[in-house]
N, C-alpha and C positions, 0 to 999 in steps of 0.2 A: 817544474813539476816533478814532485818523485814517484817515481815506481819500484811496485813490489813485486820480488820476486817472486814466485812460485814456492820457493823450501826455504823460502827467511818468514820467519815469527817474529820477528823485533818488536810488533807492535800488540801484536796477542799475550805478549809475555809481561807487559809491564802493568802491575797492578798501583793501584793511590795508594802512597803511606798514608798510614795516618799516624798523628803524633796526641797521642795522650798525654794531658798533666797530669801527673801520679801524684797527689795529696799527702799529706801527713796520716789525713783520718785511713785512708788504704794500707799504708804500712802499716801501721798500728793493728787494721783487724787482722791482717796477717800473721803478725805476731801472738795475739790471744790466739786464730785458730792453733797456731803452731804450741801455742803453750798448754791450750786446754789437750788437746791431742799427747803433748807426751807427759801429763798428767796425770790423765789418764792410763795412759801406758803400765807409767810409774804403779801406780794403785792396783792394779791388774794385778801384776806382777808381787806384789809384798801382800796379796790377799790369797793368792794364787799357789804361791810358794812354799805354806806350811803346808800345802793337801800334798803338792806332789813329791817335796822331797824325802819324804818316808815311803814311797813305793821304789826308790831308787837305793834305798840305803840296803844292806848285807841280807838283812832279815825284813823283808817285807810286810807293813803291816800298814795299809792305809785306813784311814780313819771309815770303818762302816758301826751307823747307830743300832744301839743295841733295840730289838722289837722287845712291843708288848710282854711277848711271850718271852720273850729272856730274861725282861726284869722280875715277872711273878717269877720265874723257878730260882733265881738268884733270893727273892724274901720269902720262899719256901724252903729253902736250906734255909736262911740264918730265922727261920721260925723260932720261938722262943731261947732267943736270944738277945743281949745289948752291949753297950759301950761304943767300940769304934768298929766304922769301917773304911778300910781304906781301895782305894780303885785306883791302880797304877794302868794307866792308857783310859781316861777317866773319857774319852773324846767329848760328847757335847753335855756330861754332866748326867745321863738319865737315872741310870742304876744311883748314883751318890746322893741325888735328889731326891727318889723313890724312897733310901734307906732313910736319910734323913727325915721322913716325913712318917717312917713307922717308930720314931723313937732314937735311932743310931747319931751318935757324932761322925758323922760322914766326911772324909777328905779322898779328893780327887787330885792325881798327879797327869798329865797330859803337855805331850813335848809342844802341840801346837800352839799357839799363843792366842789366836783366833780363836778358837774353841774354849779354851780356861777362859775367856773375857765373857764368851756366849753361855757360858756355865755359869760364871758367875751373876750374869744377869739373869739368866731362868732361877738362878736360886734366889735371888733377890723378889723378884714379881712371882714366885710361889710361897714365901714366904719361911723358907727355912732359910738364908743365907745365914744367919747364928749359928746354925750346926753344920751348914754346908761349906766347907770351904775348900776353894779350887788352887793348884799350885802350875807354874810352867817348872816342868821337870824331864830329862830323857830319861828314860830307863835302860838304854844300851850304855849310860858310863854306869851302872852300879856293876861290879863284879858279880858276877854267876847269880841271880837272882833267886835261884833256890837253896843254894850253902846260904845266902844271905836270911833270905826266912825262915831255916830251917836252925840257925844261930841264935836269933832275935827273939822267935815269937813265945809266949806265954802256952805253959802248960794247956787252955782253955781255949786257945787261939782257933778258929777254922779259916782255913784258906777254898777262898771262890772262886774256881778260873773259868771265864766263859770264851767259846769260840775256840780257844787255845790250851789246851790241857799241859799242864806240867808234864815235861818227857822223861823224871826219874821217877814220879812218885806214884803213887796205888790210889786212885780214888777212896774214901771211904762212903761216896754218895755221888748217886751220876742223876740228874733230871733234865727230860727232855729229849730231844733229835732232833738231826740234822745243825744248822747255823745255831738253834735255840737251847742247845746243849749246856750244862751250866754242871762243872765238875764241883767236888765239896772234902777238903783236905785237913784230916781231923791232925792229931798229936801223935799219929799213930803214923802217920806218912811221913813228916817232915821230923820225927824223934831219927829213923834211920841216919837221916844228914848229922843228927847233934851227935851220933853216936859215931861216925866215920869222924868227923870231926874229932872227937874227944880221942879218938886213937892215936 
């Protein structure tokens, strides 16, 4: 006969193994969880990546859409007027779509890749995608982006800066306040540039 001691557990301690057959079908769902999980991951991340590395970059400038109220004062400056326009930081298309739809051959430049694709499907389902067309382009490799326009543009040319005002030039027309601010840069602003230029 055996006896227990008083401070041995040897027999409290031992629990049933059990032995499970691990199937083929088991490994396998393991594998899809595992797959769909860093698929997802993946996707996250390449969706996720055009918003935030432009807040990280020198000059901060993350993608905010332009309101209502910024696109009327943007086709209230180019009032009687036509041909092109162009929108460099074009983000999800609104202003290049708007213009396009009052008449303007509209191109939109925009670094995120995301955004140009979603542009160009809003221009498509409104029905200017003929005049609307969107490009994937950074605007921090063009040199000095003001000597640039102020080289380039035509006598007749106006230049529209919303949210961001040109830091050399003199507005010839301001509409608006606060966020909805929308500057308006005749011949007489960016003539300065051609004229330091030409010296």
């Amino acid at each position: 006969m055996s006896k227990v001691l008083p401070g041995d557990s040897t027999t409290k301690d031992i629990l049933p193994l059990m032995v499970t057959h691990e199937g083929p079908g088991q490994r396998n769902w393991g594998l899809l969880v595992t797959g769909i999980i860093g698929g997802t991951l993946v996707a996250l991340y390449s969706v996720a990546t055009p918003f935030i590395t432009p807040a990280l970059r020198k000059h901060c400038l993350p993608f905010v859409p332009a309101t209502s109220k910024q696109i009327e004062n943007v086709l209230n400056v180019l009032k009687g007027r036509n041909g092109c326009l162009v929108d460099i930081g074009s983000g999800d298309g609104r202003i290049v779509i708007a213009a396009a739809k009052v008449g303007f051959k509209a191109v939109g430049y925009e670094l995120n890749p995301w955004l140009v694709w979603y542009s160009r499907y809003r221009a498509w389902r409104e029905g200017v995608h003929r005049e609307a067309k969107f490009y994937i382009s950074d605007l921090w490799k063009m040199p000095q982006l003001e000597e640039k326009l102020g080289e380039e543009l035509q006598l007749d040319a106006r230049v529209v800066a919303c949210r961001f005002p040109f830091p050399h030039w003199k507005p010839n027309h301001s509409i608006g306040e606060g966020i909805d601010t929308v500057w308006a840069y005749d011949f007489e602003s960016f003539s300065r540039i051609k004229k330091r230029v030409q010296l």
